[in-house]
CHARMM-style PDB file with segment names, atoms N, HN, CA, C and O in Angstrom:
ATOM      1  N   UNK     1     -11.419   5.167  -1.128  1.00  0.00      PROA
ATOM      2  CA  UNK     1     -10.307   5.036  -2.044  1.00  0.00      PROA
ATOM      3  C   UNK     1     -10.653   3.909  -3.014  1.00  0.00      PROA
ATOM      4  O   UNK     1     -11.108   2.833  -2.627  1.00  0.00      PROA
ATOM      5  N   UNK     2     -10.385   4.247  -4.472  1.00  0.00      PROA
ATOM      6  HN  UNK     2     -10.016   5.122  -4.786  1.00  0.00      PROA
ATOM      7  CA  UNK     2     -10.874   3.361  -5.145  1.00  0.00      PROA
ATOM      8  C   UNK     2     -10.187   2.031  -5.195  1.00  0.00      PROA
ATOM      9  O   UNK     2      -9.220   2.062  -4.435  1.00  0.00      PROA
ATOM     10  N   UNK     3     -10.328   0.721  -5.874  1.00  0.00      PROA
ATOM     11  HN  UNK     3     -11.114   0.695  -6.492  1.00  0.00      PROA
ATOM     12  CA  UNK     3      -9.794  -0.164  -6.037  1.00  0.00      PROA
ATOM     13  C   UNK     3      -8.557   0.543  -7.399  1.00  0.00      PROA
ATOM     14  O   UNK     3      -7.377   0.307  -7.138  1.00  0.00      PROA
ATOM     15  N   UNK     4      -8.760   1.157  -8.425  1.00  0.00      PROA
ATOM     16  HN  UNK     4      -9.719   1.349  -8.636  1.00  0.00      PROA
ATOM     17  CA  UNK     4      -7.725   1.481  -9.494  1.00  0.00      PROA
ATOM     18  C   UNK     4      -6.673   2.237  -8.506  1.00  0.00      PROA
ATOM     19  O   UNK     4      -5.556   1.856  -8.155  1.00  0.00      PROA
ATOM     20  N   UNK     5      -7.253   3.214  -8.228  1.00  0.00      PROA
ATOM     21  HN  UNK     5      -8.160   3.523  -8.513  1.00  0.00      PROA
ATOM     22  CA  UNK     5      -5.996   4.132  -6.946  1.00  0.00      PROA
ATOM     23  C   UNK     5      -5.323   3.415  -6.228  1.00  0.00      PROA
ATOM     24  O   UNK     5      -4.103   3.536  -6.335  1.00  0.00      PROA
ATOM     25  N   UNK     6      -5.776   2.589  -5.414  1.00  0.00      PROA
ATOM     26  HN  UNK     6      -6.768   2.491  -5.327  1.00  0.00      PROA
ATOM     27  CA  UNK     6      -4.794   1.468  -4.736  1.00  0.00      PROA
ATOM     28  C   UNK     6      -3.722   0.928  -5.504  1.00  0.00      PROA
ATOM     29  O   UNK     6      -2.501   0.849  -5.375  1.00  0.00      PROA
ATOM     30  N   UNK     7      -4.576   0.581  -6.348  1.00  0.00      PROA
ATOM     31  HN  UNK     7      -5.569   0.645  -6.453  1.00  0.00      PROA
ATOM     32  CA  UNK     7      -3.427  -0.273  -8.238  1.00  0.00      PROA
ATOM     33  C   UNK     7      -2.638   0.707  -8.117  1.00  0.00      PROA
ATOM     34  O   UNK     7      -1.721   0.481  -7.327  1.00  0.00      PROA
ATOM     35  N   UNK     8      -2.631   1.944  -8.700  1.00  0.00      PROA
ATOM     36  HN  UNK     8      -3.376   2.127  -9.342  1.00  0.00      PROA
ATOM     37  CA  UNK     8      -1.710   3.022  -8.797  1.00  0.00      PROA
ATOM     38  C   UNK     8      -0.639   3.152  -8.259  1.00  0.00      PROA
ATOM     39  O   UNK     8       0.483   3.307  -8.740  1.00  0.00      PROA
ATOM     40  N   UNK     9      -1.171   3.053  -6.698  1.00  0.00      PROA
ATOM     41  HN  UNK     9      -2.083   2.927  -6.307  1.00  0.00      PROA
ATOM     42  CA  UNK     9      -0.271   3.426  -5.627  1.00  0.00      PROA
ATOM     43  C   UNK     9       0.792   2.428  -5.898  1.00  0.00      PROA
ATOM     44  O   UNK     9       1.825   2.577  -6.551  1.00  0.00      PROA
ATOM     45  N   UNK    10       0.209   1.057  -5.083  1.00  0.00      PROA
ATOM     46  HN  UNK    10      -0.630   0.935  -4.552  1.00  0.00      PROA
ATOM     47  CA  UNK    10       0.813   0.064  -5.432  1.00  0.00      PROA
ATOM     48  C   UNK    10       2.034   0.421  -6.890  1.00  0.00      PROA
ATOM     49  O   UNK    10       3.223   0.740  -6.903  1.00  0.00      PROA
ATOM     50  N   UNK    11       1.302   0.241  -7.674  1.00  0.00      PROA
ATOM     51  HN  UNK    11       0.337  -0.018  -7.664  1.00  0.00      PROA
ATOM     52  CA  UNK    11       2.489   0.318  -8.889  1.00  0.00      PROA
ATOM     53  C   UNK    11       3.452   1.356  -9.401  1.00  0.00      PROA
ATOM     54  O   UNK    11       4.201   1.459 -10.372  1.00  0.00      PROA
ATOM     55  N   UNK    12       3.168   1.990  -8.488  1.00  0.00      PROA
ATOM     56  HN  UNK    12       2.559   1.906  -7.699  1.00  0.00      PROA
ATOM     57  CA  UNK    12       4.166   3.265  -8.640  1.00  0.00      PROA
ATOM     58  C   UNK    12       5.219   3.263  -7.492  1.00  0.00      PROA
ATOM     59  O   UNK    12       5.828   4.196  -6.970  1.00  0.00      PROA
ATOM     60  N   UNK    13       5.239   2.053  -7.287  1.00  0.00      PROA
ATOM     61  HN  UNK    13       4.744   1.294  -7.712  1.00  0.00      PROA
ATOM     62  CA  UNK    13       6.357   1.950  -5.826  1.00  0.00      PROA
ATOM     63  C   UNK    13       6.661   0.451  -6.108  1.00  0.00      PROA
ATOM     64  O   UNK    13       7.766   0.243  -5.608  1.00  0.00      PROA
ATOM     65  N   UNK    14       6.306  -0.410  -6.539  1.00  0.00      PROA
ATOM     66  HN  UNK    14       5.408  -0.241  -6.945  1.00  0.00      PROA
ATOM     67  CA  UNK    14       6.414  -2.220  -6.342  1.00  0.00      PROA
ATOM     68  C   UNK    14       5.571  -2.375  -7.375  1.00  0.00      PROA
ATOM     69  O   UNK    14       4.468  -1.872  -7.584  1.00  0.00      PROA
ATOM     70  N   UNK    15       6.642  -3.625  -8.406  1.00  0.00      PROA
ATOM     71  HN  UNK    15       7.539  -4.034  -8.236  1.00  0.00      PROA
ATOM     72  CA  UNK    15       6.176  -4.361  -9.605  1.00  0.00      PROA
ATOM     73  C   UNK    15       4.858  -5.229  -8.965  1.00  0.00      PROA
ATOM     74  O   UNK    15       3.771  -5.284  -9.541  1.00  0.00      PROA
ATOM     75  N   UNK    16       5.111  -5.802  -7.850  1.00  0.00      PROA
ATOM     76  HN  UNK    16       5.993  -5.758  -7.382  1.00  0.00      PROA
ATOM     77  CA  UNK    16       4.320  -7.013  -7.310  1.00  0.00      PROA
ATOM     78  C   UNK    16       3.599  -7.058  -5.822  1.00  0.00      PROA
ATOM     79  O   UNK    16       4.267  -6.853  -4.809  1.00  0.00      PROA
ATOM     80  N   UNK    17       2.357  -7.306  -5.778  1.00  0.00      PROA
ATOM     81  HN  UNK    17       1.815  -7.472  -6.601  1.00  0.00      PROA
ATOM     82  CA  UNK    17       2.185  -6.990  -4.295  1.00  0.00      PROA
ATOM     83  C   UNK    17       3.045  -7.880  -3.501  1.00  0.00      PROA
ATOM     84  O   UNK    17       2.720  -7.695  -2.329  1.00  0.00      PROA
ATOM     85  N   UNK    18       3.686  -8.478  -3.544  1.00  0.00      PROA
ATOM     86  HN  UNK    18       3.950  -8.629  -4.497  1.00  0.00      PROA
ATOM     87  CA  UNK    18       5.117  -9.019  -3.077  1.00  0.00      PROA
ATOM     88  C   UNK    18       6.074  -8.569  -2.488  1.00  0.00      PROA
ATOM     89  O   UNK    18       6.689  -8.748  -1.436  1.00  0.00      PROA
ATOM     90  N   UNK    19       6.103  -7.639  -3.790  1.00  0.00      PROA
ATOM     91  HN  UNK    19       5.603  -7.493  -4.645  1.00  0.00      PROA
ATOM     92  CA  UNK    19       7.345  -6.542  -3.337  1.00  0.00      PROA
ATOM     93  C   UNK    19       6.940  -5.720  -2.413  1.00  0.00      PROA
ATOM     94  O   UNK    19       7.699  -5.383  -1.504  1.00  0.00      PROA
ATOM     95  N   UNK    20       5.513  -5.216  -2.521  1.00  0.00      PROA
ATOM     96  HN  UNK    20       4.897  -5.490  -3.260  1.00  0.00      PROA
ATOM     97  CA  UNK    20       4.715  -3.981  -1.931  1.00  0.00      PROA
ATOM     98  C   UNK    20       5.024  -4.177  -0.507  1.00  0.00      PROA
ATOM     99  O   UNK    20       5.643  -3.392   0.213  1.00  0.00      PROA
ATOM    100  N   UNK    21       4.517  -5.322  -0.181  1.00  0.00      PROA
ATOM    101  HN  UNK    21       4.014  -5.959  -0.765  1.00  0.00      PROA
ATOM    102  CA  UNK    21       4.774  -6.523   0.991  1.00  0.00      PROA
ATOM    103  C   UNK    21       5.965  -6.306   1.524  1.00  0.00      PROA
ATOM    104  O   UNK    21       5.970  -6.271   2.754  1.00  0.00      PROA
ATOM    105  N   UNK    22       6.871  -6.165   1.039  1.00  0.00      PROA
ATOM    106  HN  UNK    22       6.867  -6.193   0.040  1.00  0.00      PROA
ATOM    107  CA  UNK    22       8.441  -6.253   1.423  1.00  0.00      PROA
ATOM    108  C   UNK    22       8.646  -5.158   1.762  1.00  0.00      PROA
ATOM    109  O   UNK    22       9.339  -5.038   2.772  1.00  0.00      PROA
ATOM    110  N   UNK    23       8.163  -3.945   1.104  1.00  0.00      PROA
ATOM    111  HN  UNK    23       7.601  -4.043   0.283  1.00  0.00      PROA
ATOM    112  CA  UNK    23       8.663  -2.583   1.251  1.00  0.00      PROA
ATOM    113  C   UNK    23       7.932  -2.003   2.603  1.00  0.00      PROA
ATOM    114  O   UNK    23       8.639  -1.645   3.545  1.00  0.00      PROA
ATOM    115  N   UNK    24       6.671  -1.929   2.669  1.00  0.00      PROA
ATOM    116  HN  UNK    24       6.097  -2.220   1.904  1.00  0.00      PROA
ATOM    117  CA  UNK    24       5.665  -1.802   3.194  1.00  0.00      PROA
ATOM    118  C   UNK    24       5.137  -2.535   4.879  1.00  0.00      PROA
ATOM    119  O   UNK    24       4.855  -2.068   5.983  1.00  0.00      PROA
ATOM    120  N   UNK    25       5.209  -3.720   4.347  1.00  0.00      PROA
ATOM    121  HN  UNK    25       5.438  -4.099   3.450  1.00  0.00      PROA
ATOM    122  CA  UNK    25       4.293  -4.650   5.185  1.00  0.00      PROA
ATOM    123  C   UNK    25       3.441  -4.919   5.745  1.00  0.00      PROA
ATOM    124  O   UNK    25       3.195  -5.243   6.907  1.00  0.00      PROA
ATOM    125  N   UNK    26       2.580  -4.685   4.262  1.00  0.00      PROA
ATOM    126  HN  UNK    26       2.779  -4.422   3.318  1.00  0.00      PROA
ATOM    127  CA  UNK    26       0.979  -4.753   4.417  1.00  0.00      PROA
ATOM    128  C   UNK    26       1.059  -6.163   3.749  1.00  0.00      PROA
ATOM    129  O   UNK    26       2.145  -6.469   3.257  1.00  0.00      PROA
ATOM    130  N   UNK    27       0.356  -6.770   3.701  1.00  0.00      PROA
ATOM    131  HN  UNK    27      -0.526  -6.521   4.101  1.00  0.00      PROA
ATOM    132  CA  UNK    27       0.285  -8.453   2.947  1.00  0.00      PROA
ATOM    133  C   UNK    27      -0.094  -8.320   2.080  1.00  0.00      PROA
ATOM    134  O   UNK    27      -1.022  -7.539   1.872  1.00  0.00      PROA
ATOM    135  N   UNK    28       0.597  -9.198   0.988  1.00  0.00      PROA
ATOM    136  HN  UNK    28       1.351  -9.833   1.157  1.00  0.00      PROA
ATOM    137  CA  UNK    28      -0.156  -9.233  -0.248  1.00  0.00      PROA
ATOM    138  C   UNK    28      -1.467  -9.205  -0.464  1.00  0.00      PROA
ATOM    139  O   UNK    28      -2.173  -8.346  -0.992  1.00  0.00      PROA
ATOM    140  N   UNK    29      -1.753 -10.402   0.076  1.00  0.00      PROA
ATOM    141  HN  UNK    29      -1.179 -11.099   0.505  1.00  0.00      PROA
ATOM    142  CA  UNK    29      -3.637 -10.730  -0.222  1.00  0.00      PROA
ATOM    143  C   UNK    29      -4.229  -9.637  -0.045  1.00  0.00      PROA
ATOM    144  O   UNK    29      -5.092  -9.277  -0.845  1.00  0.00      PROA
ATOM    145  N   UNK    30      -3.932  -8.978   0.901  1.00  0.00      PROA
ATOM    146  HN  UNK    30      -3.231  -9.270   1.551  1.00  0.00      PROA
ATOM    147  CA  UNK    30      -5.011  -7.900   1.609  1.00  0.00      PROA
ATOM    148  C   UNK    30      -4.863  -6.964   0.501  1.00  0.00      PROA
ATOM    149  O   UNK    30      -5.965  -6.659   0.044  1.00  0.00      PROA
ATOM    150  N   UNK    31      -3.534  -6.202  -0.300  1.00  0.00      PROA
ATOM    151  HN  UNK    31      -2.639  -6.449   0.071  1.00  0.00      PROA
ATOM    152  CA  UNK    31      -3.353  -5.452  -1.020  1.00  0.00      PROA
ATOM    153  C   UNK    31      -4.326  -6.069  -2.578  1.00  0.00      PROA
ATOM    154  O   UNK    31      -4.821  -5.264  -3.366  1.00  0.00      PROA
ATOM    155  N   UNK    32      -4.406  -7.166  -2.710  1.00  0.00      PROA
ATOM    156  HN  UNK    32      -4.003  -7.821  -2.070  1.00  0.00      PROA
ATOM    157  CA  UNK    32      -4.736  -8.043  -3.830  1.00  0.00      PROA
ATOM    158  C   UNK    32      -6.725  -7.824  -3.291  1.00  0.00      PROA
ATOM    159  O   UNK    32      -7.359  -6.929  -3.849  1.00  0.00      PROA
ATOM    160  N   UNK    33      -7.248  -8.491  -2.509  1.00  0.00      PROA
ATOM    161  HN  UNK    33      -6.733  -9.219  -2.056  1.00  0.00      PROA
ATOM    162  CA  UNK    33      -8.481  -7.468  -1.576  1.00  0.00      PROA
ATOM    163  C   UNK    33      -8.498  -6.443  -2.592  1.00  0.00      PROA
ATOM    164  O   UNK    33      -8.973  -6.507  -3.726  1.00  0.00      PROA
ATOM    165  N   UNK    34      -7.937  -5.533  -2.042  1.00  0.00      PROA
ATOM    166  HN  UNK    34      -7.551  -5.481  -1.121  1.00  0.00      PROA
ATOM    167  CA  UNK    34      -8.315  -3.835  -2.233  1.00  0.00      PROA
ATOM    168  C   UNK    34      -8.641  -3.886  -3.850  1.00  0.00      PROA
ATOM    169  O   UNK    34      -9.708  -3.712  -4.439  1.00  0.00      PROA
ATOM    170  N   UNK    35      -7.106  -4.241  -4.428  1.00  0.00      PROA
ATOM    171  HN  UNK    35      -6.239  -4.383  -3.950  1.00  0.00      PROA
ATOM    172  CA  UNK    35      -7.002  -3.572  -6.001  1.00  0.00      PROA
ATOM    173  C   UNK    35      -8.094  -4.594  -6.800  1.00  0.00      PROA
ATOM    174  O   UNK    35      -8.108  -4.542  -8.030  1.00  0.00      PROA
ATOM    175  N   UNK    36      -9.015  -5.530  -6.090  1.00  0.00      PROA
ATOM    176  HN  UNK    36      -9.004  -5.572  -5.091  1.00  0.00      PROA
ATOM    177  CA  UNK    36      -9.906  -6.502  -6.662  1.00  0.00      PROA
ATOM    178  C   UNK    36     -11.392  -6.239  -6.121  1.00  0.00      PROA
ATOM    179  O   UNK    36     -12.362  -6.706  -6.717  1.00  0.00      PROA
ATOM    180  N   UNK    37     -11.513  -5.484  -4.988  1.00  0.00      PROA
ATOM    181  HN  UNK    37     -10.724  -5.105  -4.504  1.00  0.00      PROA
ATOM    182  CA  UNK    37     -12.998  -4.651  -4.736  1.00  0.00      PROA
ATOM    183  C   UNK    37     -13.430  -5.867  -3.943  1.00  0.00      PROA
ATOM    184  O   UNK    37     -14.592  -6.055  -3.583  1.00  0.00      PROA
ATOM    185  N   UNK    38     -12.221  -6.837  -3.647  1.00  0.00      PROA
ATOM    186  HN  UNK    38     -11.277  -6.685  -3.940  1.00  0.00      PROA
ATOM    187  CA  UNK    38     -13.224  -7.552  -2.487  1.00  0.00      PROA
ATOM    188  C   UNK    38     -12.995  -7.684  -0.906  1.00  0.00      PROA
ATOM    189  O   UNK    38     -13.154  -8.571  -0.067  1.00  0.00      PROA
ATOM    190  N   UNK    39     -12.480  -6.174  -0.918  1.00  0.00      PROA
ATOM    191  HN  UNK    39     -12.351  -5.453  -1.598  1.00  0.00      PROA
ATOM    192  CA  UNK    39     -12.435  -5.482   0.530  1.00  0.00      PROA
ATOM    193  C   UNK    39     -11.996  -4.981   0.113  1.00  0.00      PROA
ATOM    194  O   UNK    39     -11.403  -5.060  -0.963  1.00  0.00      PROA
ATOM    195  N   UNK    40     -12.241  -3.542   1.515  1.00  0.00      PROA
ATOM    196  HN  UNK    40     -12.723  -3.477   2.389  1.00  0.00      PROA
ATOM    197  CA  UNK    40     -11.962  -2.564   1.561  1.00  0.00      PROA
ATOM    198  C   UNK    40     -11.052  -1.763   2.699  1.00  0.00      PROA
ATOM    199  O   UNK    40     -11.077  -2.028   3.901  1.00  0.00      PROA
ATOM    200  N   UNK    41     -10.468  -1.018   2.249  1.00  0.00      PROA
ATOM    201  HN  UNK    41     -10.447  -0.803   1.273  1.00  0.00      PROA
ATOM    202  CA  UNK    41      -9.048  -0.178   3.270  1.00  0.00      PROA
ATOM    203  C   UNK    41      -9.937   0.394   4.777  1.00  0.00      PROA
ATOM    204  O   UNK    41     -10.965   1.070   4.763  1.00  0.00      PROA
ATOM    205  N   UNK    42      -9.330  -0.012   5.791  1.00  0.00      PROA
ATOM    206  HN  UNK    42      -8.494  -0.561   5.802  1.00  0.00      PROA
ATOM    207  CA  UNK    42      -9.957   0.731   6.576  1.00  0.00      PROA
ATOM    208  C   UNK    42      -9.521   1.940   7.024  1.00  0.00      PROA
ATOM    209  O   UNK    42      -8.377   2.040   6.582  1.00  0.00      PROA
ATOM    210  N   UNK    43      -9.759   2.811   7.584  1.00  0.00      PROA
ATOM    211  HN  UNK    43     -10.688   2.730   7.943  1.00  0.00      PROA
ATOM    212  CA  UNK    43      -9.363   4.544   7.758  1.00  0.00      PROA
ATOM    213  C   UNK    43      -7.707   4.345   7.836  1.00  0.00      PROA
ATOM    214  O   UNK    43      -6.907   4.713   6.976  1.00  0.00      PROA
ATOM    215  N   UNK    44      -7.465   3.807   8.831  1.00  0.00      PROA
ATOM    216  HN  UNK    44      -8.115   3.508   9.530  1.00  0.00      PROA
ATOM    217  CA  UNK    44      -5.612   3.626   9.276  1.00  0.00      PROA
ATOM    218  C   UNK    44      -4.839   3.113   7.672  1.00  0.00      PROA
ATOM    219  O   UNK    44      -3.771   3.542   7.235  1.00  0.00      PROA
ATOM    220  N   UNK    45      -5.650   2.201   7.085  1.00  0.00      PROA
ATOM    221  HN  UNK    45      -6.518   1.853   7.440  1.00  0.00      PROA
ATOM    222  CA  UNK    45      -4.939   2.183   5.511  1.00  0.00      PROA
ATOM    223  C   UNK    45      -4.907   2.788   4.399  1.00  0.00      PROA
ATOM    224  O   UNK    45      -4.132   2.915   3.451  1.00  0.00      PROA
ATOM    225  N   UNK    46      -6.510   3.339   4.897  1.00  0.00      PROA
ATOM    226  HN  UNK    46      -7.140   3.235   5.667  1.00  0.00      PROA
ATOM    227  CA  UNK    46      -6.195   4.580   3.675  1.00  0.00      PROA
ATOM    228  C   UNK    46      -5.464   5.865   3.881  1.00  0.00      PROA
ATOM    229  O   UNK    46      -5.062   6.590   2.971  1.00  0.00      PROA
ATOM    230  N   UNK    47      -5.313   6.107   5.318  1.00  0.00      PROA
ATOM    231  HN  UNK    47      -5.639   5.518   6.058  1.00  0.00      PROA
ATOM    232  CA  UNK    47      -4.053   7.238   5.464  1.00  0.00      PROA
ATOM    233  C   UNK    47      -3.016   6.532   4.832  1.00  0.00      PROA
ATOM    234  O   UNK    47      -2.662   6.843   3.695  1.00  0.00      PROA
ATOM    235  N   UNK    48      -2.325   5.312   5.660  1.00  0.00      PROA
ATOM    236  HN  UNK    48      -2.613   5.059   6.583  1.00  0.00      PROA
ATOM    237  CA  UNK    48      -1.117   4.704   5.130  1.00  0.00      PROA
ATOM    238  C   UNK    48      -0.530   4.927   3.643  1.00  0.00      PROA
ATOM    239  O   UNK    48       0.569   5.353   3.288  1.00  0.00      PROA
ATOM    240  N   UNK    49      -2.072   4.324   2.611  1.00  0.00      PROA
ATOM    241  HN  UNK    49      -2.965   3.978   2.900  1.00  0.00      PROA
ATOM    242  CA  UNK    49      -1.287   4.318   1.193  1.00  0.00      PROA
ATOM    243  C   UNK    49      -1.526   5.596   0.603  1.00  0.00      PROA
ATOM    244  O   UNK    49      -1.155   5.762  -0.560  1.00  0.00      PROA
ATOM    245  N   UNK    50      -2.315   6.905   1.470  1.00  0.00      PROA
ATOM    246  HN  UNK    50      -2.616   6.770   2.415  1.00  0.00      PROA
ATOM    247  CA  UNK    50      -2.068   8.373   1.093  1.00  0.00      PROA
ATOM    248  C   UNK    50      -0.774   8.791   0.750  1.00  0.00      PROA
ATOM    249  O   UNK    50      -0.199   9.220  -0.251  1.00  0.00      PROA
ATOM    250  N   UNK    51      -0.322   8.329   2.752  1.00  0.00      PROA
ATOM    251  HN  UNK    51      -0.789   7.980   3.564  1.00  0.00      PROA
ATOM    252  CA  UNK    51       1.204   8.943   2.566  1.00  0.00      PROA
ATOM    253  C   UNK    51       2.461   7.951   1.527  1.00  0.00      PROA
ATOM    254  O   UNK    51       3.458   8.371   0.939  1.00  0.00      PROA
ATOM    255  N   UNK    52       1.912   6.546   1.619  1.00  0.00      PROA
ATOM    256  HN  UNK    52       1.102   6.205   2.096  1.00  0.00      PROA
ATOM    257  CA  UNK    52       2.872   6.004   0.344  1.00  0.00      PROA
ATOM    258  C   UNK    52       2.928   6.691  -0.951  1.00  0.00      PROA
ATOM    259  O   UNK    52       3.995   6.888  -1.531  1.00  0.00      PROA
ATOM    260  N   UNK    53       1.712   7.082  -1.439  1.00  0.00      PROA
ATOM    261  HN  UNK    53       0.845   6.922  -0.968  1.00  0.00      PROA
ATOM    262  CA  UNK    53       1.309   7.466  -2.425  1.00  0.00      PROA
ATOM    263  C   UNK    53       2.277   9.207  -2.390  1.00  0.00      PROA
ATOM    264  O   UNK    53       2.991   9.514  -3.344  1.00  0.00      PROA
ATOM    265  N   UNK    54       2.173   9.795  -1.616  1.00  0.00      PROA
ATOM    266  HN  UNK    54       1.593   9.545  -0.841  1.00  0.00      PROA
ATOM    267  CA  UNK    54       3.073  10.891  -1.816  1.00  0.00      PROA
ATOM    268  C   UNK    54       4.186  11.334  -0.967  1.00  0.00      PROA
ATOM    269  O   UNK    54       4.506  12.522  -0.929  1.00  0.00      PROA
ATOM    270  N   UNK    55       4.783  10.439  -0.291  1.00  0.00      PROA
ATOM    271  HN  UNK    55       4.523   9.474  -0.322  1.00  0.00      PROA
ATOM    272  CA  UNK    55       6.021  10.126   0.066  1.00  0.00      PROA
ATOM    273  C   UNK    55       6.608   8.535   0.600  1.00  0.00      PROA
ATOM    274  O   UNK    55       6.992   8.503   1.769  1.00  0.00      PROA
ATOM    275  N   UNK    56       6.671   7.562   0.002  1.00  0.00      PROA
ATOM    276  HN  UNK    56       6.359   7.588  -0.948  1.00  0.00      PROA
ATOM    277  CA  UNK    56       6.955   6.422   0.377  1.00  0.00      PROA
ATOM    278  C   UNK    56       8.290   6.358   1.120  1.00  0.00      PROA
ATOM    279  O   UNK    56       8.316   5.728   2.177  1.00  0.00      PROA
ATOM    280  N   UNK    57       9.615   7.065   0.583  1.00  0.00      PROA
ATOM    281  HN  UNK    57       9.593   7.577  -0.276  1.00  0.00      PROA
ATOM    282  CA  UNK    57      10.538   6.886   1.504  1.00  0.00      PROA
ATOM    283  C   UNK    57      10.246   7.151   3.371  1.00  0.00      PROA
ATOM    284  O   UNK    57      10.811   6.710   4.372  1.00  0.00      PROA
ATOM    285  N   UNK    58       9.217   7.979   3.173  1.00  0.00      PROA
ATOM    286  HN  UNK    58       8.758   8.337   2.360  1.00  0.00      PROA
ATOM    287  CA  UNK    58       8.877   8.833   5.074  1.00  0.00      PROA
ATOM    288  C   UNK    58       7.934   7.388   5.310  1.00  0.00      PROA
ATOM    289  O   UNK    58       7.499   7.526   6.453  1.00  0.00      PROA
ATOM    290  N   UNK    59       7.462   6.187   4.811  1.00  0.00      PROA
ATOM    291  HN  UNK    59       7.816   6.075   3.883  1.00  0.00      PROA
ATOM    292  CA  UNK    59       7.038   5.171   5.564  1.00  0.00      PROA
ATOM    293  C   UNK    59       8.008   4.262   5.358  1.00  0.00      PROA
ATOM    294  O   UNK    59       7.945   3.309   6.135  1.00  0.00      PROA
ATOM    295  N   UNK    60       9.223   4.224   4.271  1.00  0.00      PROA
ATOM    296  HN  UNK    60       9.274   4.998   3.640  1.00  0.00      PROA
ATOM    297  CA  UNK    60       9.680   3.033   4.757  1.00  0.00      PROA
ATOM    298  C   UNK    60      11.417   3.456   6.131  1.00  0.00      PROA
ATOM    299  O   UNK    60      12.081   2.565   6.660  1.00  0.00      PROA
ATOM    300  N   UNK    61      11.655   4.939   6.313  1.00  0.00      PROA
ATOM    301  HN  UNK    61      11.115   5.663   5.883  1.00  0.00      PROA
ATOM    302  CA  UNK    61      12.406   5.223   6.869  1.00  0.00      PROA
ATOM    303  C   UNK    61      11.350   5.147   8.353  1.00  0.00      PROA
ATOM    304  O   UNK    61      11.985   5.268   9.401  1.00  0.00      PROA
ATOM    305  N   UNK    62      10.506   5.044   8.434  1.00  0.00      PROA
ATOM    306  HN  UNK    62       9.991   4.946   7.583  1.00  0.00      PROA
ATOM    307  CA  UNK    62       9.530   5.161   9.741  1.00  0.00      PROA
ATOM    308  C   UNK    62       9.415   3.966  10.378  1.00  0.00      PROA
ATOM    309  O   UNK    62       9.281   3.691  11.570  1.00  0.00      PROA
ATOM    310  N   UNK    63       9.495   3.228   9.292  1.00  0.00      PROA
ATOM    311  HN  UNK    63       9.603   3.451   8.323  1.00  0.00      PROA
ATOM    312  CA  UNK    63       9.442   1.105   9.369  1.00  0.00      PROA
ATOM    313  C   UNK    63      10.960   0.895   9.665  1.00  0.00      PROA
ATOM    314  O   UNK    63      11.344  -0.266   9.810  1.00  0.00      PROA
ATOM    315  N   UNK    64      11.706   1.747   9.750  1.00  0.00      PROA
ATOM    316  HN  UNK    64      11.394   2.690   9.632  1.00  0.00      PROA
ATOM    317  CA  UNK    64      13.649   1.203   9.320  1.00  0.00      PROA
ATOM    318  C   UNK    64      13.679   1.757  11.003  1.00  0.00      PROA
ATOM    319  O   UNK    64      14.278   1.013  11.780  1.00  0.00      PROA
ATOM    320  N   UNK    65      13.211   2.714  11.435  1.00  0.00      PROA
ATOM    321  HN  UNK    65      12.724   3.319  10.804  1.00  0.00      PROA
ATOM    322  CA  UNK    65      13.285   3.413  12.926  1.00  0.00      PROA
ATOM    323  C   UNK    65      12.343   2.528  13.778  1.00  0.00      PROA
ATOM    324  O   UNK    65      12.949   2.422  14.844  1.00  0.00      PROA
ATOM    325  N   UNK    66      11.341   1.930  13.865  1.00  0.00      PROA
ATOM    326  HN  UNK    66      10.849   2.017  12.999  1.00  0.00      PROA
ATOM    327  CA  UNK    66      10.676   1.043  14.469  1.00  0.00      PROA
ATOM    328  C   UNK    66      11.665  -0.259  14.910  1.00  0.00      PROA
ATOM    329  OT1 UNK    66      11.187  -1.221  15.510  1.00  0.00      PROA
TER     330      UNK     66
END
């Protein structure tokens, strides 16, 4: 998954990896990592921001049931 796609994701759900953070609760930095190419998603995250990427409410109603 590229570093821009991550950006994408990210910004099509949360102004700020902050927010992303809040919604999510993946950490900023790590999200800041990715969309900067100085690390990389491991398998379990790149499913994760798949399914953010095309249904975010089904991870944050999954995080609200946890």
């Amino acid at each position: 998954m590229s570093p821009e796609r991550i950006k994408a994701i990210r910004k099509s759900v949360a102004r700020s990896p902050k927010e992303f953070e809040a919604r999510f609760g993946i950490p900023a930095r790590t999200v800041e990592g990715w969309e900067q190419d100085r690390r990389k998603p491991d398998p379990a995250a790149r499913v994760l921001l798949a399914v953010i990427e095309k249904d975010p409410g089904a991870v944050e109603r999954a995080l609200d049931a946890a």
